[in-house]
N, C-alpha and C positions, 0 to 999 in steps of 0.2 A: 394818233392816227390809227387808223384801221387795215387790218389787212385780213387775205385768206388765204389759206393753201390748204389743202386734204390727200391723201396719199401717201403721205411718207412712207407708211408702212417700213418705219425700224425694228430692225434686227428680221427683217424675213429675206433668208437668201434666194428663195425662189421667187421672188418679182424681180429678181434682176433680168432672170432672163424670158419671164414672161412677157415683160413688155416693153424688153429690148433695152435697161438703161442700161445709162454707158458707164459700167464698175466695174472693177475687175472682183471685188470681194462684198460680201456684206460693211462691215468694218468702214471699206471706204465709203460707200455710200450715206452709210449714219455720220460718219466726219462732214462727209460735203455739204450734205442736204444743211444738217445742225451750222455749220459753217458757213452758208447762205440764207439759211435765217437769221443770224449775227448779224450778218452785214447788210439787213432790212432793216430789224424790228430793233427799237430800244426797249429799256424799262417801263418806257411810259405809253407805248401804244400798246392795243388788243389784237392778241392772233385768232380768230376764229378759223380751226381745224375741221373740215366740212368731211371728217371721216378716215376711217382706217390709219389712228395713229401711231400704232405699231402692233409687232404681231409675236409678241409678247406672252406669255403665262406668269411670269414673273412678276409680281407688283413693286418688287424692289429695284428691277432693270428699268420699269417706267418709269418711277420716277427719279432715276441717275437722267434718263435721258430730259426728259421734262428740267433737270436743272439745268441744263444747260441753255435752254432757250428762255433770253431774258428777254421778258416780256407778261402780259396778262395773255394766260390764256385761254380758251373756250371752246370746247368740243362740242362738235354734230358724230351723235356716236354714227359709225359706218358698219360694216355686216365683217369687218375684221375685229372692231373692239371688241373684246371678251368678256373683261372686269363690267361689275354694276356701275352705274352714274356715281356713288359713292366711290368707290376705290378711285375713280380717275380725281376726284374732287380732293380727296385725301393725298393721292399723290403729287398735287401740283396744279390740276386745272380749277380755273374758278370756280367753274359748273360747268355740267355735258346735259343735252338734250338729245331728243331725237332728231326734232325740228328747231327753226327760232326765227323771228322776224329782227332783221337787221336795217334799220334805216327804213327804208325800201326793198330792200329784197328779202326774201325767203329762202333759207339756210336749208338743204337737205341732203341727207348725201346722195341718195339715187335718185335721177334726173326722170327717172319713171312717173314721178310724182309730179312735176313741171303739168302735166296732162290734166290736174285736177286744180292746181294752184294759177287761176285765168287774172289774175288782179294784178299779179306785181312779176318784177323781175325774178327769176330764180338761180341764185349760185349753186352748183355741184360738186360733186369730185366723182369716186367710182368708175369712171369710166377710162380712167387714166389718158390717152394720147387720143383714143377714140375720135374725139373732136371739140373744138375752141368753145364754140357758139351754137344752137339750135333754135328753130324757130324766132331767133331776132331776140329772143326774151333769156336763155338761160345760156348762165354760162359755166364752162367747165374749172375750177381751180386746181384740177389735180399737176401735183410739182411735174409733169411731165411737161406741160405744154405753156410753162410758165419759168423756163429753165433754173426747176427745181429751188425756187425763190416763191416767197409770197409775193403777192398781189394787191395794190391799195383798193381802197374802196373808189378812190377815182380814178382808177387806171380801168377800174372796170365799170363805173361809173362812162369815161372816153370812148370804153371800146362799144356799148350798148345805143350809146349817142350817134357813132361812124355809123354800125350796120342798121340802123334804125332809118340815115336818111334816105 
């Protein structure tokens, strides 16, 4: 199966209270988030990460965290990843892009881009709780508004079907 989420932004204690989630610590928030990806994804599906997967300098902390989430994964680097496309590949992700065509949609992390990509649906993150859905066609992945779980590829496949009719 497929799924997405973008956001996580582990180990950064300052999104906690920028955009309001509910932790009391950093620590807790990397337990939950990693915690609620467990209880998604197996070994055998893909997680495409549409961005800012942690806020990191470390390449040794990424990939502690990165083991923990069993599963293939795939990064859309977002304007928090720091490390080159190699170091995340070396730590744990399959490959990281800027961009990527997924199925039918179009993988990027800022939904700014949606403006220029007229042909297919677009999945995002970046904007965190900002908002679900825009213009019928793009939708938001950030774990905020997805209660900090990924999201199938036909759960958002469902949702683009409802506001479409």
């Amino acid at each position: 199966m497929i799924y997405f989420t973008s956001d996580p932004h582990f180990d950064h204690d300052a999104i906690i209270k920028f955009v309001g989630r509910p932790f009391k610590s950093c620590s807790e928030m990397n337990r939950k988030i990693i915690k609620n990806y467990s209880s998604v994804v197996t070994p055998e599906d893909t997680l495409y990460v549409v961005g800012d997967f942690a806020f990191t300098k470390n390449r040794n902390r990424l990939e502690e965290i990165l083991k923990k989430i069993h599963c293939n994964k795939i990064l859309i680097l977002g304007n928090h990843d720091r490390f080159n496309p190699f170091d995340y590949v070396d730590a744990g992700f399959m490959s990281a892009h800027t961009s990527l065509n997924v199925e039918e949609f179009f993988l990027v992390h800022d939904p700014a881009v949606a403006t220029v990509v007229k042909d297919k649906p677009v999945i995002c993150g970046h904007v965190h709780d900002l908002f679900l859905t825009i213009q019928k066609r793009v939708i938001n992945v950030s774990v905020e508004v997805w209660d900090y779980k990924p999201v199938s590829i036909e759960t958002i496949r469902d949702t683009l079907r409802l506001l479409n009719m």
